[in-house]
N, C-alpha and C positions, 0 to 999 in steps of 0.2 A: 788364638784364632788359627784355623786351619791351612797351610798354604796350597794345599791340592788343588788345581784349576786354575791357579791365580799365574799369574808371571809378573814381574814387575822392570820396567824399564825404566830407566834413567835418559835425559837427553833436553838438552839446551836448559837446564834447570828444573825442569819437570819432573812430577814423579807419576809415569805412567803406569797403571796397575789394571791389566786386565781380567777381566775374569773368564773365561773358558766354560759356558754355561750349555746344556742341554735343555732343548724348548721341551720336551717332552718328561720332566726331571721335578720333582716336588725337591728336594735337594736342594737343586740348583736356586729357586725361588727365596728358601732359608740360607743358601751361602751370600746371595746379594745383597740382602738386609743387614747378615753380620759383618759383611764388609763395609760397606757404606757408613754404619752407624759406628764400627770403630774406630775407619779412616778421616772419616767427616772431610769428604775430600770436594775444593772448589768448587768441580763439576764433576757431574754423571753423563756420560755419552749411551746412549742405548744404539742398540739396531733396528732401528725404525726409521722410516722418513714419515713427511707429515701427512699423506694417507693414513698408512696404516698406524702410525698413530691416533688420527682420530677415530679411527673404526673401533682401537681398545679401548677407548676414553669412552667414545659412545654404546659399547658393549654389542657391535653390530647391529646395530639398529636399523633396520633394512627399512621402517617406512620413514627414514630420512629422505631414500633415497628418489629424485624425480623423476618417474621412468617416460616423461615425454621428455625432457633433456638428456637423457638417455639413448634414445631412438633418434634423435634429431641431428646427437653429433655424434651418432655413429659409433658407437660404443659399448653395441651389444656383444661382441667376442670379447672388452675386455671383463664385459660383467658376467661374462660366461666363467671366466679365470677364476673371476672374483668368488663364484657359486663353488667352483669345485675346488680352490683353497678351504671356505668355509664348511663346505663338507668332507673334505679330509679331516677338518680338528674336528668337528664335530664324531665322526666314528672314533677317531683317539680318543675322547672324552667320555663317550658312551661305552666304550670296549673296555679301559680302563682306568676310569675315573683321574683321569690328568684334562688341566687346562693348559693348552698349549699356548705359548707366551706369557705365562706367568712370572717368568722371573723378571722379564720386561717390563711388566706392571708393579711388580717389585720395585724395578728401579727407580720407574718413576716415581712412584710413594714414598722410598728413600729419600729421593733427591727434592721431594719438598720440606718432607720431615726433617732435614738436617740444613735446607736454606743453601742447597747446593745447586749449580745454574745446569739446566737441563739444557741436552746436547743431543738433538734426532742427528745421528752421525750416518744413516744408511742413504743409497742411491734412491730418486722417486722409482719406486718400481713402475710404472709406465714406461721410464726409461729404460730401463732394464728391460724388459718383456720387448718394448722395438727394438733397443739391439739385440737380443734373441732374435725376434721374428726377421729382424734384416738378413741373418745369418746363414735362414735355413733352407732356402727357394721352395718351388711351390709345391714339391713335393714331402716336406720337411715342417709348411703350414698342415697338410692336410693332415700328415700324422697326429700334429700338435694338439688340431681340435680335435681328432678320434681319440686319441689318447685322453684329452680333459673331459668329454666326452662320457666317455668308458670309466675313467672316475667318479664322475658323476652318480652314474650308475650304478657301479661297482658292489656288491654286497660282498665279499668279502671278505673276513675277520684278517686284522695284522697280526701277522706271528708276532711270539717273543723276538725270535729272532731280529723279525723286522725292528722291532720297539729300542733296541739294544744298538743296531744300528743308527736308529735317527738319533738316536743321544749325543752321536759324534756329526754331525749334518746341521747344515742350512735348512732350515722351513720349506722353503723355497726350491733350494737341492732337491730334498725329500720328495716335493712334491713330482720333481721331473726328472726323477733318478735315473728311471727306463729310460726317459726320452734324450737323456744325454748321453748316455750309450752308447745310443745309434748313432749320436752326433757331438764327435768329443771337441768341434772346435768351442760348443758353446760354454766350456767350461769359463773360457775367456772373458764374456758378459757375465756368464751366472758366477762367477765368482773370482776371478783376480782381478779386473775391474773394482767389482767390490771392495775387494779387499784395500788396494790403492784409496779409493775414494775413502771408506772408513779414517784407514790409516792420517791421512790428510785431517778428515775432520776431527780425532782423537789429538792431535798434534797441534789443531790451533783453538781447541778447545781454551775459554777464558781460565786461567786460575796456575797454581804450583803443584796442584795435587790434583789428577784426574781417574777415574774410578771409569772402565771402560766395558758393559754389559753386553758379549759378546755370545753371537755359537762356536761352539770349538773349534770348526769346522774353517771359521777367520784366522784364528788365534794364529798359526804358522806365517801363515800370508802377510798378516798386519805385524807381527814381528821383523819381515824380511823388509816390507814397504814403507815401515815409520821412518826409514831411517833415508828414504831421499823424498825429493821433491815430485809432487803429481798437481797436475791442471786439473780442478774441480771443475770451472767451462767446461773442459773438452770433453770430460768422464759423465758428462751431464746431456751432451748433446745427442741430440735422437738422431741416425740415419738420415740422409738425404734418399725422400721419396725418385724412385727409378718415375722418369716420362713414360717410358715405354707402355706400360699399362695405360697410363693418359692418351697416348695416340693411339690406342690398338681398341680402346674406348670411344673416341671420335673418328677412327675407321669405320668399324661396322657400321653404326648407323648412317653414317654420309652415303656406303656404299652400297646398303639396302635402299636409302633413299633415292639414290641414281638409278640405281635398277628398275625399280619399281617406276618410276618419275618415264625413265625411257620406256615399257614395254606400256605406259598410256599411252605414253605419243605412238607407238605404231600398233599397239593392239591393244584397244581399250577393253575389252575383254577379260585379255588375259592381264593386265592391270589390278581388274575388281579382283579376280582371282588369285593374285599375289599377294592385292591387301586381307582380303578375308582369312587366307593361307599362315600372314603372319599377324592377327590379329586373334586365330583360334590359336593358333598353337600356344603363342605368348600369354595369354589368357586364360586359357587352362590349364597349364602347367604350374602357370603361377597361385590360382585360385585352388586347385586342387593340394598347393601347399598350404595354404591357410586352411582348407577342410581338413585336413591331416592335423593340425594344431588345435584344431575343432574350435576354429573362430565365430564371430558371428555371421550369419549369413548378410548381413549388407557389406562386411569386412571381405568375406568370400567373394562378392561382386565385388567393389573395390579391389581386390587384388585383378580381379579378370580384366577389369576397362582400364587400371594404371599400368598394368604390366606391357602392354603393346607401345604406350607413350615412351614411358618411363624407358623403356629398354632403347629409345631412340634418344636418349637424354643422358648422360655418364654421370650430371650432378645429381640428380635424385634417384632412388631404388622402391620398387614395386614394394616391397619389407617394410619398408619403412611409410610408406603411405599407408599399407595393410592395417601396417602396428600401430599408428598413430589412429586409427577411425576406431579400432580394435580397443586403444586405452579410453579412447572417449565414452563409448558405447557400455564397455565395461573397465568402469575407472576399476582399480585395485584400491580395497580399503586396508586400514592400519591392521586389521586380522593377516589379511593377505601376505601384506611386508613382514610382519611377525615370524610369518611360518614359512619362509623362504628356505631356510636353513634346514628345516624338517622336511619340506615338503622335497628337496631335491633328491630326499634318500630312495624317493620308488619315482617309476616311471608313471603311474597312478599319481600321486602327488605334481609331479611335475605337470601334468595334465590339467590339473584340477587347480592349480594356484592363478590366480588372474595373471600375477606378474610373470610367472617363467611363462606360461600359456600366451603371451605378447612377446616374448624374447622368443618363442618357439616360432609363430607366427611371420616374425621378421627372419626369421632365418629360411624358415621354408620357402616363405611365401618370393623372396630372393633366389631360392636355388631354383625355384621352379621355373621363376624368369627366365634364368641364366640358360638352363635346358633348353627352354621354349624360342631364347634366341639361336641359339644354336641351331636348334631341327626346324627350326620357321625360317633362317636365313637361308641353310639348306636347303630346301622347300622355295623360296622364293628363287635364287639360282640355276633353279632346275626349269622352273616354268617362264623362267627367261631365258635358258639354252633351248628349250622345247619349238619356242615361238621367233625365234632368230630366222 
């Protein structure tokens, strides 16, 4: 058996044997099998947590997923992530016939076939992606979504070059190469974190003999970190949400309602005028994003009469009322969920799939709000200095 990619670690009685794999690697899929089936070791630890692992079990199965529990808890930007990971393998796949996370699915197969205790050793990436997203302030998010964004979109082709590179990379890395770049503190969440947290769960994995299916990309990190102690609590815990956005939320609308509230009491007039001022604006801005998404037109109303409420409200969003009348009207069938994965490769598809055309709808139909309060509160401030 070959030792290339492997290391093997000794420590408290254990025999720690990593393997150093490439997601992008047919290789690597056939080195995990031969390790596994000759070691026949305890356990197998993979780099997964129990997302994505069920996502390989279920071979992405997009009409699993409920897109009014979706919309409800607010979880359209992380299934934005989730689209343009899946369309990154998907162009790997199509460009050059590799399935990425194969050796992972390897392991797993291994590790039943030999009766060995399966071990999701990776962080939940939701955690992961909020300490990223705590990291980078608001100028750092906006990148983030242009960038997944522009992936999305992306035609294309990955050099050799590139292909040669992600061999030695995180999935994950890969995917935010550029964007960490720009922002080298995130290396911290996107990867020595990781690495600690692995580490930890390769080490108290059950058994004397552990078989551990790694990206190469781990292997140094989890070498240096096996060897002390790490809090899986703390490496687990998401960010504490900032207030600040909560009171700067419940400012505006208190302070448009004061305003407005005082120019009846002395000029009922200019009152109607304030309210129609921020009732048009927030109403078509907001509606005119749901046309843009080419919603239904009672969806298009809908966004126009919630967006003036709603923007006086921080718990609900004009998007998500949109998107919600939007799934009802036109629910997405199992074709739909099917072709999510395809359909994200053009902007034509994207269009035309019920499900992104609802995650488009809540995003527009949201920024439009957000515009609409802005130049409607402007607007409204102006015709209460006018009338002072």
């Amino acid at each position: 058996m070959s030792e290339e990619n492997i290391t093997r670690i000794y420590l408290d009685g254990k025999e720690i044997i990593l393997i150093g794999t490439a997601h992008v690697s047919r290789h690597s899929a056939e080195q995990v099998k031969e390790v596994i089936d000759f070691e026949k070791p305890d356990s197998v630890c993979i780099e997964l947590d129990e997302q994505r692992y069920q996502s390989v079990m279920a071979g992405n199965q997009w009409q699993e997923m409920d897109i009014f529990k979706v919309i409800k808890e607010k979880k359209a930007t992380l299934l934005l992530m989730n689209l343009a990971i899946s369309s990154f393998q998907n162009r790997l796949a199509k460009q050059f016939g590799i399935k990425p996370g194969a050796e992972m699915i390897q392991g797993i197969e291994s590790a039943k076939e030999t009766d060995a205790h399966l071990v999701l050793a990776d962080r939940n990436i939701q955690t992961t992606f909020s300490r990223i997203w705590g990291k980078i302030g608001f100028k750092g998010k906006a990148m983030l979504l242009t960038s997944i964004v522009a992936g999305i979109f992306s035609r294309e082709d990955i050099s050799e070059e590139e292909l040669e590179k992600m061999k030695s990379q995180d999935m994950i890395d890969a995917m935010l190469q550029e964007f960490t770049e720009n922002f080298p503190r995130l290396k911290e969440p996107l990867i020595d974190e990781r690495d600690q947290y692995l580490a930890q769960k390769i080490k108290d994995a059950p058994g004397e003999k552990i078989v551990a299916v790694l990206g190469a990309a781990h292997v140094p990190g989890i070498k240096k970190e096996i060897h002390k102690e790490h809090d899986l609590k703390g490496l687990s815990e998401r960010p504490p949400k900032s207030n600040i956005p909560k009171y700067i939320g419940w400012a505006i609308p208190i302070l448009i309602l004061s305003i407005i509230a005082y120019t009846f009491f002395t000029n009922f007039s200019a009152g109607i005028e304030q309210s129609i001022s921020w009732i048009l604006w927030n109403g078509s801005f907001s509606a005119l994003g749901a046309a843009i998404a080419l919603g239904h037109p009672l969806t298009i109303i809908t966004a126009f009469v919630a967006a003036p409420i709603t923007s006086l409200n921080p718990l609900i969003a004009a998007g998500i009322v949109a998107g919600l009348v939007q799934a009802y009207i036109r629910k997405p069938n199992v074709r739909d969920f099917e072709n999510v994965s395809e359909d994200v490769f053009s902007i034509k598809g994207f269009w035309r799939n019920k499900v992104t055309r609802i995650l488009l709808i809540v995003l527009l139909a949201n920024l439009g709000s957000t515009l609409g309060t802005f130049i409607g509160g402007a607007d409204v401030v102006r015709l209460f200095i006018e009338n002072l």
